[in-house]
N, CA and C atoms of all chains as a GROMACS GRO file, in nm:
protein
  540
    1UNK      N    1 -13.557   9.336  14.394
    1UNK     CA    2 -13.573   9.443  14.493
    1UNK      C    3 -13.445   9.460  14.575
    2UNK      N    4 -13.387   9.580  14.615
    2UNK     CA    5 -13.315   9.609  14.702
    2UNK      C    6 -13.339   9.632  14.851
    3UNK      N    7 -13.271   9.591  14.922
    3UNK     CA    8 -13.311   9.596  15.098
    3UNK      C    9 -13.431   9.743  15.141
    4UNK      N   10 -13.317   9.885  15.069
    4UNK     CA   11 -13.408   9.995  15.074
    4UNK      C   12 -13.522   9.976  15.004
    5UNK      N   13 -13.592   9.902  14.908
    5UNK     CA   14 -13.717   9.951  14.893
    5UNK      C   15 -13.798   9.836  14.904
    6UNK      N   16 -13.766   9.748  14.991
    6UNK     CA   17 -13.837   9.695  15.090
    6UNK      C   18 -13.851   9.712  15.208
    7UNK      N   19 -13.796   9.817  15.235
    7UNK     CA   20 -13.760   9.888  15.334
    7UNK      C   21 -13.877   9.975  15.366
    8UNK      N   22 -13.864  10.080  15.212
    8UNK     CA   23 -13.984  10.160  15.206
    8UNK      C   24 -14.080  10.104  15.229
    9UNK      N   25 -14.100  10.000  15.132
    9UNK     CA   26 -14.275   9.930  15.085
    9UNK      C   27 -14.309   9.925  15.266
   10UNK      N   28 -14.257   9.833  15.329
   10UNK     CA   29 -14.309   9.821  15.471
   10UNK      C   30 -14.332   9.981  15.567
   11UNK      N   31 -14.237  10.049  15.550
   11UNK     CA   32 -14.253  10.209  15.676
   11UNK      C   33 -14.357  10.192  15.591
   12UNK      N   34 -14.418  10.269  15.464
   12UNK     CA   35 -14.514  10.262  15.423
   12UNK      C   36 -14.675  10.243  15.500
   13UNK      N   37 -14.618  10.101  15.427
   13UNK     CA   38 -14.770  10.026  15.485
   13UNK      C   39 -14.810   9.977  15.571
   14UNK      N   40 -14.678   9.951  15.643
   14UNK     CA   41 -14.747   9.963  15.779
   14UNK      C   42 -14.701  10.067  15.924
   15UNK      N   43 -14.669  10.166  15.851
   15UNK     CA   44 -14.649  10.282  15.937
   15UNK      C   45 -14.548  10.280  16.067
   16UNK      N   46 -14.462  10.253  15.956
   16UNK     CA   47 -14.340  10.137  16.086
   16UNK      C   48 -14.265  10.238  16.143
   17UNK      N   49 -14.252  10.296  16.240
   17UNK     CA   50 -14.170  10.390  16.290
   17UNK      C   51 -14.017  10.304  16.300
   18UNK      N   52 -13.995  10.225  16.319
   18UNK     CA   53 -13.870  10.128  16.298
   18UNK      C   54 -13.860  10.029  16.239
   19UNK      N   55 -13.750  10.022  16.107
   19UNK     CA   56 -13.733   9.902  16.014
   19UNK      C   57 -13.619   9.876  15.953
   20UNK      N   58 -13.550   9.755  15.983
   20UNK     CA   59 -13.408   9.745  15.946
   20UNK      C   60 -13.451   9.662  15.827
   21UNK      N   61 -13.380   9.620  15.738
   21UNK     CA   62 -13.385   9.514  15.626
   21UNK      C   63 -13.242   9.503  15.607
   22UNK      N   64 -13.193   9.366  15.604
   22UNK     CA   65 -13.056   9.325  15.579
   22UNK      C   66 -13.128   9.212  15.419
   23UNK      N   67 -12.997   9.189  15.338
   23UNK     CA   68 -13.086   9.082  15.239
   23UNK      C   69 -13.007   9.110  15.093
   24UNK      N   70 -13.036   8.965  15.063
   24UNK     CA   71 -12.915   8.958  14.922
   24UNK      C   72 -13.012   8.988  14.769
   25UNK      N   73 -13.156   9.022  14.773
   25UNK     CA   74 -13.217   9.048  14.644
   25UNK      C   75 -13.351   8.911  14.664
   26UNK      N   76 -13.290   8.822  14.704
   26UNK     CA   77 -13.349   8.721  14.722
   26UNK      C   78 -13.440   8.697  14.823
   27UNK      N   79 -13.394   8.688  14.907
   27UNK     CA   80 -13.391   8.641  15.060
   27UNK      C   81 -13.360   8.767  15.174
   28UNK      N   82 -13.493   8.811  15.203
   28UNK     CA   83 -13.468   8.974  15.312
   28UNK      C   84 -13.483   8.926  15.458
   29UNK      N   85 -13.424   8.982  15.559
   29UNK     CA   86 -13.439   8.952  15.645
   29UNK      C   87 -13.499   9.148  15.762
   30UNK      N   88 -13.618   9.098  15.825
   30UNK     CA   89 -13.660   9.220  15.866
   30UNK      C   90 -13.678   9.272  16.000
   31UNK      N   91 -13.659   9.357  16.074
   31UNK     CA   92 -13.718   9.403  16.191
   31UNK      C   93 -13.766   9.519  16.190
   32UNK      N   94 -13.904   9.498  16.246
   32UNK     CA   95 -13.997   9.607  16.225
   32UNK      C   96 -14.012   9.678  16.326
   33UNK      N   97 -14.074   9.762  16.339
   33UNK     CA   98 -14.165   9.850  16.455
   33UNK      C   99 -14.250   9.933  16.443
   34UNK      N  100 -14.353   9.882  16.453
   34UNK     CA  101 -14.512   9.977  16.449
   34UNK      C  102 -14.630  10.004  16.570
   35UNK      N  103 -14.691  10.073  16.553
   35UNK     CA  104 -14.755  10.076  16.624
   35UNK      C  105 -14.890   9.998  16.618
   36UNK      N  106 -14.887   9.948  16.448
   36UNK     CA  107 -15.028   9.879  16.463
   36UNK      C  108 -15.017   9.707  16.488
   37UNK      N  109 -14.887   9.690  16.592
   37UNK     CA  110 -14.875   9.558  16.640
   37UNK      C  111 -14.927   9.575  16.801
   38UNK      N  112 -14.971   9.696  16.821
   38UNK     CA  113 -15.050   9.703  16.943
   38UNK      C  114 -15.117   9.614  16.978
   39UNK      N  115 -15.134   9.503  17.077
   39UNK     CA  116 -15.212   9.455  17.129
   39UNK      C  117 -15.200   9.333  17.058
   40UNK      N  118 -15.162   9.316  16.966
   40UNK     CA  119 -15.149   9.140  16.877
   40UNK      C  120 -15.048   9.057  16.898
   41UNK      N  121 -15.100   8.935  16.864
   41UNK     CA  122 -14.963   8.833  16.955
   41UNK      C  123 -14.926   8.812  16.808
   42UNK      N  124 -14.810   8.754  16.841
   42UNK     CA  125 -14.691   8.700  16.736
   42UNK      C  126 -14.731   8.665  16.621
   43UNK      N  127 -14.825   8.546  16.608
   43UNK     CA  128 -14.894   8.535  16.475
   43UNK      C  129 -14.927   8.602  16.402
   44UNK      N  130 -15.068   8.710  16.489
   44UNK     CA  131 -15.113   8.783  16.407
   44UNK      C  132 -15.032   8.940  16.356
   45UNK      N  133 -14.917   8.928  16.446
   45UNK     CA  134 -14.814   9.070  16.342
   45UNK      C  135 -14.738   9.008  16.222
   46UNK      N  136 -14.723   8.868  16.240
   46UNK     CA  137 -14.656   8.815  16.113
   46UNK      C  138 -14.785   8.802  15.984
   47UNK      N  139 -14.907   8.786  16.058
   47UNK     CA  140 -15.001   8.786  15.952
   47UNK      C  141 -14.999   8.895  15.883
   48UNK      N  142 -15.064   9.030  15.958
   48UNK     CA  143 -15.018   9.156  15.949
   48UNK      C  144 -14.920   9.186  15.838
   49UNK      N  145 -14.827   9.124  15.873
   49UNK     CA  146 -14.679   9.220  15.752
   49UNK      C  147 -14.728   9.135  15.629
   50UNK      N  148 -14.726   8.986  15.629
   50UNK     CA  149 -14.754   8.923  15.511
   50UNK      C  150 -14.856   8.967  15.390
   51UNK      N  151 -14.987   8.986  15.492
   51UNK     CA  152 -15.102   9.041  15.412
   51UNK      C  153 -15.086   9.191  15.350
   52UNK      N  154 -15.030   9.303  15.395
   52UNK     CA  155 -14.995   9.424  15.373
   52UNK      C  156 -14.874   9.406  15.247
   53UNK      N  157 -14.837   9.306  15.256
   53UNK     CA  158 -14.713   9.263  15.103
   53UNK      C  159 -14.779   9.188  15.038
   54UNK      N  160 -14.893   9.150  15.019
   54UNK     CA  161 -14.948   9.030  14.962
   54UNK      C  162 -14.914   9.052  14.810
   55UNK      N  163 -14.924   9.161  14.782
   55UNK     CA  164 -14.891   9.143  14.667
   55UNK      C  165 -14.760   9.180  14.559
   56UNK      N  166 -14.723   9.234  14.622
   56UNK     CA  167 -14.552   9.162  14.613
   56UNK      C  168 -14.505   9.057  14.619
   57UNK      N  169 -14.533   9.000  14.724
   57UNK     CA  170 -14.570   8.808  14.753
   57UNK      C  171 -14.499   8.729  14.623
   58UNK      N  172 -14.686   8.775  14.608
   58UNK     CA  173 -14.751   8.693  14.503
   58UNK      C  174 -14.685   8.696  14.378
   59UNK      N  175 -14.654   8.818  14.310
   59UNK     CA  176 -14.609   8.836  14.190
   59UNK      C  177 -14.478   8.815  14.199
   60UNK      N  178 -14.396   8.776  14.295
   60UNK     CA  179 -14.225   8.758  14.301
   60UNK      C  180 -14.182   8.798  14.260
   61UNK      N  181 -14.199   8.926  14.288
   61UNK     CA  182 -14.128   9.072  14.316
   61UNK      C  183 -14.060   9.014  14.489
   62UNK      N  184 -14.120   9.074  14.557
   62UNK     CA  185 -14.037   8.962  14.724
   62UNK      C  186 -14.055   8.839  14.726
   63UNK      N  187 -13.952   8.785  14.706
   63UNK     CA  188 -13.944   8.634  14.694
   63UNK      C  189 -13.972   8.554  14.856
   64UNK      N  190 -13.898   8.628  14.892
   64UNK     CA  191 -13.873   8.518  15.081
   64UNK      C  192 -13.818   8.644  15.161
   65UNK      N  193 -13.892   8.688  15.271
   65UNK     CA  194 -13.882   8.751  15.394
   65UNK      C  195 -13.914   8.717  15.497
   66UNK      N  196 -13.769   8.699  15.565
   66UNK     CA  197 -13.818   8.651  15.710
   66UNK      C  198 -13.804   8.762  15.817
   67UNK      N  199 -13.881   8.730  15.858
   67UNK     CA  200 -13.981   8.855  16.011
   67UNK      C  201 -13.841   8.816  16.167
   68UNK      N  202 -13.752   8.871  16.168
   68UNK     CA  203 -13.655   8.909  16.254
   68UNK      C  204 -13.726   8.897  16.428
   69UNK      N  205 -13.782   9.025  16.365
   69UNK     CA  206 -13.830   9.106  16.486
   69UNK      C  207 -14.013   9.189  16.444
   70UNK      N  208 -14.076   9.180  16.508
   70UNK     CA  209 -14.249   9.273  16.502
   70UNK      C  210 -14.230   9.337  16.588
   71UNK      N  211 -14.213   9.449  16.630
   71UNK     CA  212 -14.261   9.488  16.812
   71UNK      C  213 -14.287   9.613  16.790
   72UNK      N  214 -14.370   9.684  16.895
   72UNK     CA  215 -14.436   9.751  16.920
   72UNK      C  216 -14.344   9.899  16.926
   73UNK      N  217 -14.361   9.996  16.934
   73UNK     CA  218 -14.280  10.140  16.958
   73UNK      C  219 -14.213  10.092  17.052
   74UNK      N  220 -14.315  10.115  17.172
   74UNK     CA  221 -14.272  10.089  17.305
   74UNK      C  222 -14.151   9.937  17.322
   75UNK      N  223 -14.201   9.822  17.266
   75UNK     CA  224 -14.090   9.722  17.280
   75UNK      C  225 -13.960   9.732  17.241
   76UNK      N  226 -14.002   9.827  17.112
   76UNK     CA  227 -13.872   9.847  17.056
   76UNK      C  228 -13.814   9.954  17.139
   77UNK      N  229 -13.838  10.033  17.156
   77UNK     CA  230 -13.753  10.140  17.252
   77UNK      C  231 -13.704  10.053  17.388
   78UNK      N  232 -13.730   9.959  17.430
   78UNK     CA  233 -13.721   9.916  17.553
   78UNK      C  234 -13.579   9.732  17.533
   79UNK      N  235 -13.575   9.780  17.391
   79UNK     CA  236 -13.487   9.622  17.383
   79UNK      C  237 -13.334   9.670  17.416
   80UNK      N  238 -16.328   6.092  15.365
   80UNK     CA  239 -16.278   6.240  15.463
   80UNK      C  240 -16.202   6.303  15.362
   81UNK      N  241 -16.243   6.444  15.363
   81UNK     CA  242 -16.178   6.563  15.312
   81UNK      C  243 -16.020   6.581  15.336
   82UNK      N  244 -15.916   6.613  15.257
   82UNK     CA  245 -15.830   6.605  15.340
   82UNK      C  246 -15.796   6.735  15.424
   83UNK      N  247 -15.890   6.867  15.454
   83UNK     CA  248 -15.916   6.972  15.543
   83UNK      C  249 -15.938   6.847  15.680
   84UNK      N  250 -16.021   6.749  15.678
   84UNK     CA  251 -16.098   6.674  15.800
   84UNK      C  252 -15.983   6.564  15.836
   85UNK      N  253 -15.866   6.532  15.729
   85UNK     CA  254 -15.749   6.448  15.773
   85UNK      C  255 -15.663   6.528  15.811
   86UNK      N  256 -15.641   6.676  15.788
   86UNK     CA  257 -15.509   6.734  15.855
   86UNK      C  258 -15.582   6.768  15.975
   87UNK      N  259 -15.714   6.831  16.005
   87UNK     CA  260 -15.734   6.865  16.170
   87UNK      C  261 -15.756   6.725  16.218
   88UNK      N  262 -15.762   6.626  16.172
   88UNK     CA  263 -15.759   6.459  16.288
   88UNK      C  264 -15.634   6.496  16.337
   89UNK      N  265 -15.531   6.503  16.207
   89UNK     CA  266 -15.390   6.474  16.267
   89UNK      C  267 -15.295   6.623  16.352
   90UNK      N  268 -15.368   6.704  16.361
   90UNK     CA  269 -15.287   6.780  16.431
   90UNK      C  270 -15.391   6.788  16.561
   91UNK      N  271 -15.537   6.734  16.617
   91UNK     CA  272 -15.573   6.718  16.739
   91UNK      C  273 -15.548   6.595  16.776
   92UNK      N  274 -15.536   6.470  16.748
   92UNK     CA  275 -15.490   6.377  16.768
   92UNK      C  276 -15.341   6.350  16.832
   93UNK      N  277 -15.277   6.428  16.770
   93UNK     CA  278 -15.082   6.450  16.812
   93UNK      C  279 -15.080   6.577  16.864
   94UNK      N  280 -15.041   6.591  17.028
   94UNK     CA  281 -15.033   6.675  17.059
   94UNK      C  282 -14.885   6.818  16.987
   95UNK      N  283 -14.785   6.769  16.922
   95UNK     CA  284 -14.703   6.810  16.884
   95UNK      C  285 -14.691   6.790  16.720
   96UNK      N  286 -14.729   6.869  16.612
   96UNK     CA  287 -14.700   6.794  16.512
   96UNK      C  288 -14.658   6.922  16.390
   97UNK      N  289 -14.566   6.890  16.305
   97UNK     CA  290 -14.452   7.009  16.213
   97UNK      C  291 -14.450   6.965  16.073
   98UNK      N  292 -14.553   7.003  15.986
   98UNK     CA  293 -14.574   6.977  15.842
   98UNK      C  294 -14.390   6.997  15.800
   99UNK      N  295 -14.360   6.928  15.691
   99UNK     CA  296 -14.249   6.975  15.603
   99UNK      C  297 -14.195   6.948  15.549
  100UNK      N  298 -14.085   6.984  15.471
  100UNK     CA  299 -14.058   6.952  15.331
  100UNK      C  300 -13.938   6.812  15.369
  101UNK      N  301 -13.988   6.648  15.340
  101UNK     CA  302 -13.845   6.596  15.399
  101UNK      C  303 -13.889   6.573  15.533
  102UNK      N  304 -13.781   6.506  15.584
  102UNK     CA  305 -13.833   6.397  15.700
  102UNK      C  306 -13.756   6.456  15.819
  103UNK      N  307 -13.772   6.470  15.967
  103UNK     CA  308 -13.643   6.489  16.076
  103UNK      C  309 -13.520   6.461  16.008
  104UNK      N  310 -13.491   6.355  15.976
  104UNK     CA  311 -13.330   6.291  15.949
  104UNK      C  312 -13.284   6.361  15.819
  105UNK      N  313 -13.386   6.384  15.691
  105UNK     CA  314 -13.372   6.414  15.595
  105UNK      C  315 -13.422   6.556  15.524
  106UNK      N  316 -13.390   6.642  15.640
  106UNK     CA  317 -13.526   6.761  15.510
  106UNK      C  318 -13.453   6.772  15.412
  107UNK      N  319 -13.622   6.858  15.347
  107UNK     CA  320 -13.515   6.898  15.219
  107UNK      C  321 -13.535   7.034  15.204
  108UNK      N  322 -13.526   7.104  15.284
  108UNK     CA  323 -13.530   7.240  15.288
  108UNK      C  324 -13.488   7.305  15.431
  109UNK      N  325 -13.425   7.407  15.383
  109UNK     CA  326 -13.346   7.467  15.528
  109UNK      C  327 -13.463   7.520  15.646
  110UNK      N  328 -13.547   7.549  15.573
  110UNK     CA  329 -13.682   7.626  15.686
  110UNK      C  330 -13.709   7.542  15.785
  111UNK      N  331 -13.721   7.412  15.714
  111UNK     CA  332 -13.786   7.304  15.728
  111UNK      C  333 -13.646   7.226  15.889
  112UNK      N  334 -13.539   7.242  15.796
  112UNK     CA  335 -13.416   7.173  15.876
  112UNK      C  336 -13.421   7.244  16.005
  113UNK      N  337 -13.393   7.360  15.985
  113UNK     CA  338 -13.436   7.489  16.125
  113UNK      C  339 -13.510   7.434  16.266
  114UNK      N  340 -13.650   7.404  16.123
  114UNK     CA  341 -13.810   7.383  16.276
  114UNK      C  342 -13.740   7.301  16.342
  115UNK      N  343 -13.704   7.160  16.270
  115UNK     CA  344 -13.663   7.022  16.342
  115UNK      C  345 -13.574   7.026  16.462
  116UNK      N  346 -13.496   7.149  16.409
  116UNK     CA  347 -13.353   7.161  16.508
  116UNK      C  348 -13.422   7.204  16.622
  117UNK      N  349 -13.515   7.305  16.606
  117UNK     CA  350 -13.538   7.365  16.720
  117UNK      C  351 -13.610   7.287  16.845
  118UNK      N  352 -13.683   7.188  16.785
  118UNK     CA  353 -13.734   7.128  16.798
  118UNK      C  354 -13.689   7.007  16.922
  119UNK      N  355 -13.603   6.967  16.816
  119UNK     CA  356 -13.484   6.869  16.917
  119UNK      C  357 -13.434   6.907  17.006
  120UNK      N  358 -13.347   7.045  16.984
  120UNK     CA  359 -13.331   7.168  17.135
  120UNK      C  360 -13.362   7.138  17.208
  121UNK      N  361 -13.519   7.119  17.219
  121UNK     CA  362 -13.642   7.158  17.321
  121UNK      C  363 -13.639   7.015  17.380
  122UNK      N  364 -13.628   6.880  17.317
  122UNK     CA  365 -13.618   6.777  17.341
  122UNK      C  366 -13.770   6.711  17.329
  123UNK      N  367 -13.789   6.734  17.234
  123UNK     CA  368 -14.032   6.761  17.206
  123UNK      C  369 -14.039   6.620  17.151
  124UNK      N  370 -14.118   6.570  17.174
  124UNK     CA  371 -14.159   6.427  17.094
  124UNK      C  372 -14.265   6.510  16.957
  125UNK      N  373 -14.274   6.488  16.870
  125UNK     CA  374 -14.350   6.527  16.740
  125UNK      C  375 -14.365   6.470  16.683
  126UNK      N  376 -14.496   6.457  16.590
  126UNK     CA  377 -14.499   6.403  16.473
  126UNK      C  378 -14.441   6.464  16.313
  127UNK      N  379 -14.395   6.436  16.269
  127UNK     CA  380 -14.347   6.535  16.162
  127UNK      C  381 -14.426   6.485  16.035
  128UNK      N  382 -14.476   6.596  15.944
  128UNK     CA  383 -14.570   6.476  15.816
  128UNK      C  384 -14.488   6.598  15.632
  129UNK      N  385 -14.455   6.482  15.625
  129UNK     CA  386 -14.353   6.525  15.511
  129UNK      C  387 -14.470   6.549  15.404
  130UNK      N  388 -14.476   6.700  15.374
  130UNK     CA  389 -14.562   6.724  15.269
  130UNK      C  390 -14.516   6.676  15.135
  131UNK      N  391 -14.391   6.654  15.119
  131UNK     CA  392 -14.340   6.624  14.972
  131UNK      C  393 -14.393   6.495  14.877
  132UNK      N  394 -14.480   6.443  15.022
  132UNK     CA  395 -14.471   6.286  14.990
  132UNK      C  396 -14.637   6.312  14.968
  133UNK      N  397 -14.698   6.380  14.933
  133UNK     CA  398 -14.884   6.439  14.930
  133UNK      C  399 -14.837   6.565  14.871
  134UNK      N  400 -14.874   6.574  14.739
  134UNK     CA  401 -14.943   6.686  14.707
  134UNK      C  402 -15.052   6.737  14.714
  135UNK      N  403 -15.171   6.683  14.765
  135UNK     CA  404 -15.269   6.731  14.829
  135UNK      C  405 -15.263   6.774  14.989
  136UNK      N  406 -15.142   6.722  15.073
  136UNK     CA  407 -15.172   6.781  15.182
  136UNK      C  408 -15.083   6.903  15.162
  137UNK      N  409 -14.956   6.864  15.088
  137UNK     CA  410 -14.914   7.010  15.064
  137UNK      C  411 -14.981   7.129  15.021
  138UNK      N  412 -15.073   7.146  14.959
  138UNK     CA  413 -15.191   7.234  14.868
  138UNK      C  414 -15.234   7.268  15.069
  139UNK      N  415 -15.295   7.175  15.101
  139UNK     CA  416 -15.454   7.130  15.168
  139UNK      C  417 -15.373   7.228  15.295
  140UNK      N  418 -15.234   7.225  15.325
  140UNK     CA  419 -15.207   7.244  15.479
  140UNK      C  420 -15.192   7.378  15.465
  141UNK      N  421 -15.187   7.446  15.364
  141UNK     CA  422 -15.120   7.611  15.309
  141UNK      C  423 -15.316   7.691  15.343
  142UNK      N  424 -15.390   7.602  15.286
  142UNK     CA  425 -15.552   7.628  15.328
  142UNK      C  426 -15.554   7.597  15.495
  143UNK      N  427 -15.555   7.539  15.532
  143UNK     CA  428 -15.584   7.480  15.633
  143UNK      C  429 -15.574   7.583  15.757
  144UNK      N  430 -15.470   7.648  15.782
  144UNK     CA  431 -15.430   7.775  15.878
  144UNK      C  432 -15.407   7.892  15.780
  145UNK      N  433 -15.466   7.918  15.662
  145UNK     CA  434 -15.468   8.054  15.576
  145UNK      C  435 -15.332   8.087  15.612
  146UNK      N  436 -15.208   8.023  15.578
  146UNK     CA  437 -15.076   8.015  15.568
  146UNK      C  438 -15.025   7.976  15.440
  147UNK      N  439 -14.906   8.062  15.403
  147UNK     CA  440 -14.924   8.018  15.255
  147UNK      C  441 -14.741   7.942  15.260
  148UNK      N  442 -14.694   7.908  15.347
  148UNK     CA  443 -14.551   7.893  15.381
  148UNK      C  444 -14.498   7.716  15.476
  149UNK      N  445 -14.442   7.656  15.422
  149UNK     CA  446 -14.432   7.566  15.499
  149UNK      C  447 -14.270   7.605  15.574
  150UNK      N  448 -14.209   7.532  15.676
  150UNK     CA  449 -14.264   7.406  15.783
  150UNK      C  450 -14.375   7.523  15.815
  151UNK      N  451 -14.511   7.402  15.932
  151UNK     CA  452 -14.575   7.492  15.967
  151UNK      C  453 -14.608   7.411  16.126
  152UNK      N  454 -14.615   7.438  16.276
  152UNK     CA  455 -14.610   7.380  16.374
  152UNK      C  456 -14.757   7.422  16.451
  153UNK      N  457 -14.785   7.315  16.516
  153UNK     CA  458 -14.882   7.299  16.572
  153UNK      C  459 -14.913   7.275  16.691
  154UNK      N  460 -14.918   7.296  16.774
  154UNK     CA  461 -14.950   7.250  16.926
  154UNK      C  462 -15.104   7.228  16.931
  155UNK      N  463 -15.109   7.135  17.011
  155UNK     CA  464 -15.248   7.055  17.075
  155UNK      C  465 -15.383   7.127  16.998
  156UNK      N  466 -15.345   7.121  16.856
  156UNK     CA  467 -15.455   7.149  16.755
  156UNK      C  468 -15.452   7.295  16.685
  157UNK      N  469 -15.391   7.392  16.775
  157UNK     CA  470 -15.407   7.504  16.723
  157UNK      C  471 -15.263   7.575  16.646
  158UNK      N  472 -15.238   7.639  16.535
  158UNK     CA  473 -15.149   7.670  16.494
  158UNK      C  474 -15.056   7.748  16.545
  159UNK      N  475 -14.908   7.743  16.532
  159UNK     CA  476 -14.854   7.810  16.630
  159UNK      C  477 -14.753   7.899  16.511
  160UNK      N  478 -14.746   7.896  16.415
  160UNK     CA  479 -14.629   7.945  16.311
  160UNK      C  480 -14.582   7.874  16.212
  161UNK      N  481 -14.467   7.968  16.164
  161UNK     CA  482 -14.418   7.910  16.074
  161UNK      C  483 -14.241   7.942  16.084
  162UNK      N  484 -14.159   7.928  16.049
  162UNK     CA  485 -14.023   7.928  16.067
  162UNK      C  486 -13.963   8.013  16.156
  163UNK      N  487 -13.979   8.160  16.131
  163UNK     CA  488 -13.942   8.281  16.172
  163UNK      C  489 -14.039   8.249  16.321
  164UNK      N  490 -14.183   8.231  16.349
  164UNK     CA  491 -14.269   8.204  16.468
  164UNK      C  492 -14.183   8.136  16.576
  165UNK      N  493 -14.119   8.052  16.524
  165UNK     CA  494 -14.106   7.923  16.589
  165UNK      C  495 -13.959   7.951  16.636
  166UNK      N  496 -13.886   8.021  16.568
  166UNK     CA  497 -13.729   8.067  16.595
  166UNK      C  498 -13.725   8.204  16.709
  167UNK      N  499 -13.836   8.284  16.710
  167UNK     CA  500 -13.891   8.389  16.805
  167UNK      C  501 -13.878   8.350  16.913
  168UNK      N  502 -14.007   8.247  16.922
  168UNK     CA  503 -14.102   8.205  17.018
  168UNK      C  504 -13.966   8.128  17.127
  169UNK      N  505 -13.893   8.052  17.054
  169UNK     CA  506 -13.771   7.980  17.089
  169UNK      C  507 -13.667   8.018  17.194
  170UNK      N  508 -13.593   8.185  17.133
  170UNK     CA  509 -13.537   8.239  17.172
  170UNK      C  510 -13.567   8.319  17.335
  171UNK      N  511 -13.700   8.358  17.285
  171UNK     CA  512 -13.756   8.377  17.417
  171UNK      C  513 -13.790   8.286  17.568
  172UNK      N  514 -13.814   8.169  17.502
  172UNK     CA  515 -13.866   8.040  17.585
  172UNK      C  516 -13.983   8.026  17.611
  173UNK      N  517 -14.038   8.092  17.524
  173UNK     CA  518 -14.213   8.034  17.512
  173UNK      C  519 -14.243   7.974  17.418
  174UNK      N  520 -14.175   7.876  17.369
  174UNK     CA  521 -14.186   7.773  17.288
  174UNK      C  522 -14.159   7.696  17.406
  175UNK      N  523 -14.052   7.641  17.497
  175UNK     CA  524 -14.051   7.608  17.524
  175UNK      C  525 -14.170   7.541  17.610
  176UNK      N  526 -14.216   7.654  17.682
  176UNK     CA  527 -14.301   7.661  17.812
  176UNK      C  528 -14.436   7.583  17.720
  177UNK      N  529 -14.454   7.615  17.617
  177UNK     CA  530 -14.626   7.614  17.531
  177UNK      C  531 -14.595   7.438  17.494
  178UNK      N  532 -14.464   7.366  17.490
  178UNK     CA  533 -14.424   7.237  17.476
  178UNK      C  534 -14.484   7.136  17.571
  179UNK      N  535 -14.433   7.243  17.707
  179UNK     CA  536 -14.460   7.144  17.839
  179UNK      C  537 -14.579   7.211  17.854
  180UNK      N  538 -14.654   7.228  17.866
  180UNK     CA  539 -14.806   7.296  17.918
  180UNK      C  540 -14.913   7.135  17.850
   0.00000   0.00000   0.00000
């Protein structure tokens, strides 16, 4: 996979109004921004992104993504 | 005992405790090397339980918090993350604060 279409897969699915992906094919590194991290603490937005890729995951197609940043519209407009 | 009923002894029992691959002195994995560091940062007493050395707790701990990723950290029983969690939580200083509480 390339950064952009892990890029996509996430705006996608989880309706990310903001998403950077930096990453060598291997190993992505991400910051998100959605709105459906409304109201959830840290865990459960990392649960969130994981489960919504699950299956990419799984089939190693995405090997290893690490979660940068989760935050909210609002957080993100405010960093 | 199940080993589901030996990993929750050992993470309510130890108020601080960081599944992972490899020992403090020795990991064997960078995720893993990361938690420890951060860890030490903080200046935290922990238990650390080297999954490499159990393949059943390795299996058992990925069930255990419906986490499929090791290192994985724990405070006073309840799960707190996993690499990226713990490097967040850090930066901010609520790792810190959730240490001393």
């Amino acid at each position: 996979m390339t950064p952009e279409q892990v890029q996509t897969l996430i705006t996608d699915r989880l309706s990310a109004t903001a998403c950077e992906v930096n990453g060598d094919g291997a190993h992505f590194y991400a910051r998100i921004a959605s709105p459906r991290f409304d109201g959830l603490g840290l865990l459960a937005r990392h649960r969130l992104v994981k489960d919504a890729l699950k299956d990419v995951i799984d089939s190693g197609e995405l090997h290893a993504l690490s979660l940068e940043k989760t935050l909210t519209p609002a957080e993100w407009a405010a960093r | 005992m199940s080993i589901q009923d030996s990993i929750r002894q050992t993470v309510t029992e130890n108020p601080v405790v960081l599944f992972m691959k490899g020992t403090p002195t020795f990991p064997q994995c960078g995720f893993s090397a990361g938690a420890v560091q951060i860890l030490k940062n903080l200046g935290a007493n922990f238990v650390a339980v080297n999954v490499l050395e159990n393949a059943e707790v390795r299996q058992g701990i990925k069930e255990y918090a419906n986490w499929p990723t090791i290192p994985q950290l724990y405070i006073k029983g309840e799960f707190v993350g996993g690499s990226d969690i713990m490097k967040e939580l850090f930066s901010t200083g609520e790792l810190e604060k959730m240490l001393q509480d």
